[in-house]
Structures are given as C-alpha cells and as structure tokens.
C-alpha positions as CSV (number, residue, x, y, z in Angstrom):
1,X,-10.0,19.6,-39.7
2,X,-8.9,16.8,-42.2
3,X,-10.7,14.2,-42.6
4,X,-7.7,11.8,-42.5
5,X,-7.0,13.4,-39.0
6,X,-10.6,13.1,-38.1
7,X,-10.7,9.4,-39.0
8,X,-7.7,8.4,-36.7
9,X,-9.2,10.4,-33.5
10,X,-12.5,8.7,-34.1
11,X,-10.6,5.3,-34.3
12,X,-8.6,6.2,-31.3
13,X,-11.4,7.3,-29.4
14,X,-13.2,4.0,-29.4
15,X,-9.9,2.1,-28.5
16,X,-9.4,4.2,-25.3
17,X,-13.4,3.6,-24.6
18,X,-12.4,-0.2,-24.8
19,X,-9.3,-0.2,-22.9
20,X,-10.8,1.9,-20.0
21,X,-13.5,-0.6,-19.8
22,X,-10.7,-3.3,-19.8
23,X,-9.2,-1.4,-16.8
24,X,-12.4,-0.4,-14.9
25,X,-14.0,-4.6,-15.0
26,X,-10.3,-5.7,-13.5
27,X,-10.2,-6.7,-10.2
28,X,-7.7,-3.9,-9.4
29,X,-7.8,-0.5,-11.6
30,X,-4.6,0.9,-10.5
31,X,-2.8,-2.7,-10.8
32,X,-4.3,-3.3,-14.4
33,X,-3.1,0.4,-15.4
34,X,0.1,0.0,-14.2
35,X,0.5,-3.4,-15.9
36,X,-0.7,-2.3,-19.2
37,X,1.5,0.8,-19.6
38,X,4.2,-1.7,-18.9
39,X,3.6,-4.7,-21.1
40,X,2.5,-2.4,-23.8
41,X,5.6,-0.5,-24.1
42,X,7.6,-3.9,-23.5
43,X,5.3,-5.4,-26.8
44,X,6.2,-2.0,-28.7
45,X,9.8,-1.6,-28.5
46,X,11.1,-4.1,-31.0
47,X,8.2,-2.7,-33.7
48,X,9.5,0.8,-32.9
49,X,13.1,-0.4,-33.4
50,X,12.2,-1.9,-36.6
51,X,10.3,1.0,-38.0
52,X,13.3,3.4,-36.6
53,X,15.8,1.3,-38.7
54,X,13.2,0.8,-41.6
55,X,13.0,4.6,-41.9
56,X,16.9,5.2,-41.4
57,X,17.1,6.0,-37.7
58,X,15.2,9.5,-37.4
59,X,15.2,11.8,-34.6
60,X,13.4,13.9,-32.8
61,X,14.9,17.7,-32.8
62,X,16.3,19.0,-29.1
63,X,13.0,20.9,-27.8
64,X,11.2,17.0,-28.3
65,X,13.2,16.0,-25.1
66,X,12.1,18.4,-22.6
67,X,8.2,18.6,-24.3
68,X,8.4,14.6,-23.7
69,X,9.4,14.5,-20.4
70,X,7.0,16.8,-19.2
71,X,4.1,14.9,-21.2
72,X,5.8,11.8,-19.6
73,X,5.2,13.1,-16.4
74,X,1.3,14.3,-16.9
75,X,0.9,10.9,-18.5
76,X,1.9,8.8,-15.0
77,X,0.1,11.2,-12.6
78,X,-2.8,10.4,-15.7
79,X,-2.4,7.0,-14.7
80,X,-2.2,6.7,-11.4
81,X,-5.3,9.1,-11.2
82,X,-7.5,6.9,-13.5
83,X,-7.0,3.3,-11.2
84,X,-7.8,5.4,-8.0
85,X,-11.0,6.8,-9.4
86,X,-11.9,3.8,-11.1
87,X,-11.0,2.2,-8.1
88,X,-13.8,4.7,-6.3
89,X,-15.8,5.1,-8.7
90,X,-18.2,4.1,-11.6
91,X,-17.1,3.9,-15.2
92,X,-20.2,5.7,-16.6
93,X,-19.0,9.1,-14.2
94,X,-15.5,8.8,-14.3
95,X,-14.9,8.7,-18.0
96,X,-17.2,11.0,-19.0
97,X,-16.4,13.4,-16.6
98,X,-12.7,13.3,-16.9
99,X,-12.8,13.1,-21.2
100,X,-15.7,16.1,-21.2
101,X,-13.5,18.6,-18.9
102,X,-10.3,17.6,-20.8
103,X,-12.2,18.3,-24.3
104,X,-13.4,21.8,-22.7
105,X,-10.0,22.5,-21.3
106,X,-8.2,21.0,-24.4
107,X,-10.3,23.9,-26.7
108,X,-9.6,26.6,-24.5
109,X,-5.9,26.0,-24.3
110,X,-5.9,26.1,-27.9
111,X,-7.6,29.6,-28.2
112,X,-5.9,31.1,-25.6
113,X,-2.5,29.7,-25.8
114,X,-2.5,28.8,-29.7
115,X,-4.6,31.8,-30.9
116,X,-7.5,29.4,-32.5
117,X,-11.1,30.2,-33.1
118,X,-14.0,29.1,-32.6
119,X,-17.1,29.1,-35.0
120,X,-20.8,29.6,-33.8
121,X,-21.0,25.5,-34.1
122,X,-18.2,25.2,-31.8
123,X,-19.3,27.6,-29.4
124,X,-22.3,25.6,-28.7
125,X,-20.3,22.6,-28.8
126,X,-18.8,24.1,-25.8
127,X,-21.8,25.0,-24.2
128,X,-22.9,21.0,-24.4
129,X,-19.8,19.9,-23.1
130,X,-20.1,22.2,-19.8
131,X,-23.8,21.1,-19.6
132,X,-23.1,17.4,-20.5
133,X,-20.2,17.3,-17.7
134,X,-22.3,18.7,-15.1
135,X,-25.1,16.2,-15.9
136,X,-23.1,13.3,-15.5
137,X,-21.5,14.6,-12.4
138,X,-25.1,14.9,-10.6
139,X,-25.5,11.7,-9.8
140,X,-24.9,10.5,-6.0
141,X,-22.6,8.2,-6.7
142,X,-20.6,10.4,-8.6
143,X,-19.4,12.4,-5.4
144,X,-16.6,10.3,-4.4
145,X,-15.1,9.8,-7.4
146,X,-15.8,13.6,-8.9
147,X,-12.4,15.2,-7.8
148,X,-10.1,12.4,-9.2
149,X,-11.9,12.3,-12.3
150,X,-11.9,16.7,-12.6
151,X,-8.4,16.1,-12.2
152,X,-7.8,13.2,-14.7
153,X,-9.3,16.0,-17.1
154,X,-7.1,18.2,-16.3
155,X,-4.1,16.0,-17.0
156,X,-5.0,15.3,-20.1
157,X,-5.4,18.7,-21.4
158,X,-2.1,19.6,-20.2
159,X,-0.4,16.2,-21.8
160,X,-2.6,16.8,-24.7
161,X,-1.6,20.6,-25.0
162,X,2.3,19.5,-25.1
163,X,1.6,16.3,-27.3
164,X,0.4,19.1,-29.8
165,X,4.0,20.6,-29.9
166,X,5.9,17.4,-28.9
167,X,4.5,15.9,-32.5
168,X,5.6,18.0,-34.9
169,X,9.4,17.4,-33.3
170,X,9.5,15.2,-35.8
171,X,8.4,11.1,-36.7
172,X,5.1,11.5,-33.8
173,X,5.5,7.5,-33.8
174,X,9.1,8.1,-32.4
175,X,7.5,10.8,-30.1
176,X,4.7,8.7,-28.3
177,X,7.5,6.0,-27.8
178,X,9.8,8.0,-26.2
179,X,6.4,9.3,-23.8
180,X,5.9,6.1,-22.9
181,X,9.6,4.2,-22.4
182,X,9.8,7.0,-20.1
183,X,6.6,7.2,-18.7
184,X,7.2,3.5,-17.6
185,X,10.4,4.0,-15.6
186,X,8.5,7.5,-13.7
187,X,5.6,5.1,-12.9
188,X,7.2,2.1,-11.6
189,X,9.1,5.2,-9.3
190,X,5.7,6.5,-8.8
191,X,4.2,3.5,-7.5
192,X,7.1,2.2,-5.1
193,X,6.8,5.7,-3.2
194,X,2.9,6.3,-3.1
195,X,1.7,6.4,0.2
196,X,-0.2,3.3,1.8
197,X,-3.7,3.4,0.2
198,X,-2.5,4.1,-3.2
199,X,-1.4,1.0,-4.5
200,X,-2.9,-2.0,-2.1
201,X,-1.0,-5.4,-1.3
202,X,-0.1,-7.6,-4.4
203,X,-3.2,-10.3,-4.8
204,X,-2.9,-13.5,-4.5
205,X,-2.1,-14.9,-8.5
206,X,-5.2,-15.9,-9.7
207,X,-7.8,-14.5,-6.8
208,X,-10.9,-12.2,-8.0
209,X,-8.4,-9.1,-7.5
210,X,-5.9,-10.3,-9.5
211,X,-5.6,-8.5,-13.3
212,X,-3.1,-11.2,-14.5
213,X,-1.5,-10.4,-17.8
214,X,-3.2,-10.9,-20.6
215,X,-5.6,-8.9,-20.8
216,X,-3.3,-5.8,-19.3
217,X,-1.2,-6.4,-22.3
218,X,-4.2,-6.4,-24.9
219,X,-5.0,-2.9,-22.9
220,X,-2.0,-1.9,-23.2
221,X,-1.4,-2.5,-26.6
222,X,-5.2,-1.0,-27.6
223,X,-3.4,2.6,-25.4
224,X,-0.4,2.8,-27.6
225,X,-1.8,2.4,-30.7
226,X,-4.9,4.9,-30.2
227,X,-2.1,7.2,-28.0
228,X,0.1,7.1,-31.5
229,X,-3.0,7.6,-34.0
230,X,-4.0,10.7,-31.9
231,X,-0.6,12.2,-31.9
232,X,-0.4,11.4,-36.1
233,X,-3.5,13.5,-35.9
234,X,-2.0,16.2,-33.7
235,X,0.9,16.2,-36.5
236,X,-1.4,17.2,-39.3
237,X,-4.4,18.9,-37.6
238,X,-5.1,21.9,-34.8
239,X,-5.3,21.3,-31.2
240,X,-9.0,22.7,-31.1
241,X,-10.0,19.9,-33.2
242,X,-8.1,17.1,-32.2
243,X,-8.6,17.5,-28.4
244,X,-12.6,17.3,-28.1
245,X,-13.1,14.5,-30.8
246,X,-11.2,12.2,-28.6
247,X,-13.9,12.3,-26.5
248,X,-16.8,11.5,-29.2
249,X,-16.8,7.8,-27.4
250,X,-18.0,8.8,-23.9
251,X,-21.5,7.8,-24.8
252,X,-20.2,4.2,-25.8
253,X,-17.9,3.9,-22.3
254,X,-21.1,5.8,-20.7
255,X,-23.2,3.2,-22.1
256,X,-20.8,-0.2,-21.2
257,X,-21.1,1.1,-17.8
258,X,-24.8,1.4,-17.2
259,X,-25.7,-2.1,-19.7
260,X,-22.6,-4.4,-18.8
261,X,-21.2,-3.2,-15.5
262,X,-24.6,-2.6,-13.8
263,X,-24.0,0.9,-12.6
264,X,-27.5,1.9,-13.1
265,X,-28.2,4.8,-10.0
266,X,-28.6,7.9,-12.3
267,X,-27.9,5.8,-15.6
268,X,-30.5,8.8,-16.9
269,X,-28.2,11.6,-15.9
270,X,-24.7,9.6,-16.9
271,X,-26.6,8.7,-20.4
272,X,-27.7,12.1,-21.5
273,X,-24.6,13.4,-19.7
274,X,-22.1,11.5,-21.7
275,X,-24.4,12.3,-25.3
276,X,-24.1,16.0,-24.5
277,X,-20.2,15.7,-24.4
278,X,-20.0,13.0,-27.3
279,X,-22.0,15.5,-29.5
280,X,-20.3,19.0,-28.4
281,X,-17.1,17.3,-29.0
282,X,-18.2,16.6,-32.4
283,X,-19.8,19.9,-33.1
284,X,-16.6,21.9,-31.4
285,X,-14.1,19.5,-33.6
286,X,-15.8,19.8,-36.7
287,X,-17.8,22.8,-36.6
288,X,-14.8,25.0,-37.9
C-alpha cells in the first residue's frame, strides 16, 4: 500500500478513536451522534464550497450518485447503531468489536468481490483479528451490547466497500461531502420516526444528560476530516489495505475505556482483545 495512503488511515484512525470517546463520555450517545453529524456538515459546507470554486466547480460522474446514497444510507443506520450501543455498552467492547469485525469483513469483501490477495502476513493478520474480536467480546459485560456492535461492523464494511468505488467518481473530498449533506437529512428522518426507546426525551439544557454543542461540533468536525482522509486513501490505495488499518487505533479507544472511563470488568480480555485486532489490522494492511 503507499505509504502516503497509509499515513492518512493511521491519522484518521486516531481521530475516529478520539471522537468515539467524545461520543461515548456524553451524557447521551445517540444525542451527541446525531448532533455532531449535524454541526459537522453545517461547519463544512462553506470550506467545501470554497475548495469546489477554488478547483473550478468539479463533479462527480453519474454512478457517484446512486454509490453515495446507498453509503449515505449505511452511514445513518452506522449512526444510529453506535449511540445505542454506546448507550448499552462499554467503549472498550463496543469499538473494538465493531472496528475488528468491519476490518475482517472489509478484507474479505475485497478478495471476494474485488479479486484481491492476501499474503501469508495477511493471512495471519486475519487470524488475529478473528481471535482478537472474540476476546474482547468475552467479557460479561459485553453481552448486551455484542449484537449492536456486530452489527455496527457490519455497516461499516458495507459503507466502506462502496466508499471504495464511490471515491474514484471523482474529487473523493466532493464525495464524502455529498455522503454526509445527505446523510444529515436521512438522519434527522431517521430519528423523528424511531420507535420510543431509540431516541429518549430532549434533556433539560445544561443537566448531566445534556451533550450541548460544543463539543458535538469538535466531534463532528474530528469525523469529517478522518471520514475524508480515509476516502483520499481509498482513491489511491486497495480496499484490503485501507479497510483493516482504520482499525490500528482499537487498542488506544480500548485503552481510554479501561484507564479514563473506568470500565475495568475484563479490562484483561478488552486489552489483549483490542492489541490482537490493532496488530492483524496492521499485519493484514501492510503485509502485502
């Protein structure tokens, strides 16, 4: 993989550790989600303006639409998914059970769908990642929030799988803002017809459950930017390579979980889980 394109996943990697700790230490996951997607984009839009009439208005080519819109879609079910587990669930299980089966996933989709190989470095790299997932999914306290975060890993091999075509439809800057100017319209749609449950009653401004704004929009603007250096990468590198690497910061979220946030029942297993995944996704991104 180039090393320019393994620089901006690594860089993007520890952005989306730091914003999913932002999300996870809010009083309300889903709420703090939901408001960083939207004050992101919001912050974004004039810059992308700019830059599309710095660069004499480029466009995307006709397949970008439907690609997008699809991505758009994985991306709010993505996002609705991650407050409810986090909402369940701790931050050392969740992440690196969500971003290990998404690497695994991620790497198979590009074999079997793409027609990539994998060396003997990678296919231990996938071994880890199966045993590193498992290990961090042991834990008791991993039970209630396992399904959601299978399924967040799910969503983001599919979103990643299309964000590998949706690129190279032309400026992938262009691309990731069209993802998420859409994306924010399908969520706030999302969240005014989820069932009771989903989204809980609006806190009172100010009160421990309240994520206010600021630091939703710093979240939001760390998502977009490591969102848009992952699909630069994606641009310039293979799906195999790019898809596990995102995940090289598990052991850092892993590790904020069980030193900052307390969540210390099976910190062993979560530990060693999220360094088994952190290291295959190394060895099955740069192994080739």
């Amino acid at each position: 993989m180039p090393l320019a394109a393994t620089a901006l996943v690594l860089v993007a990697a520890l952005l989306h550790a730091t914003w999913n700790a932002a999300v996870k230490g809010s009083g309300d996951p889903l709420r703090a989600t939901a408001r960083a997607v939207w004050l992101g984009t919001a912050a974004a839009t004039p810059f992308a303006a700019a830059l599309w009439l710095a660069q004499g208005r480029p466009g995307l080519s006709g397949s970008a639409w439907p690609i997008a819109a699809t991505s758009a879609a994985f991306e709010v079910a993505y996002w609705v998914s991650l407050g409810v587990a986090y909402r369940g669930g701790d931050l050392s299980t969740v992440y690196p059970v969500a971003r290990g089966s998404a690497a695994l996933l991620g790497a198979l989709l590009g074999l079997g769908v793409l027609g990539e190989r994998l060396s003997a470095p990678q296919l231990a790299g996938v071994v880890l990642l199966l045993a590193g997932t498992l290990a961090a999914a042991i834990p008791g306290a991993a039970r209630r929030s396992l399904r959601p975060a299978l399924a967040i890993g799910g969503l983001i091999a599919a979103y990643t799988f299309l964000d590998r075509l949706g690129a190279r439809t032309g400026p992938a800057w262009l691309y990731g803002w069209l993802i998420f100017a859409g994306g924010s319209v399908m969520l706030a749609a999302a969240l005014g017809l989820a069932p009771r449950g989903i989204v809980g009653p609006r806190p009172a401004p100010g009160s421990a459950l309240d994520p206010g704004w600021w630091r939703p929009l710093g979240s939001g603007l760390l998502m977009i930017a490591g969102y848009t250096l992952v699909l630069t990468a994606l641009a310039i590198a293979p799906l195999a390579g790019v898809a596990p690497l995102r995940e090289s910061a598990t052991v850092l979220a892993a590790g904020w979980g069980v030193l900052r946030m307390g969540e210390r029942d099976g910190a062993a297993w979560r530990l060693a889980g999220a360094a088994c995944i952190a290291a295959g996704a190394i060895l099955l991104a740069l192994g080739g």
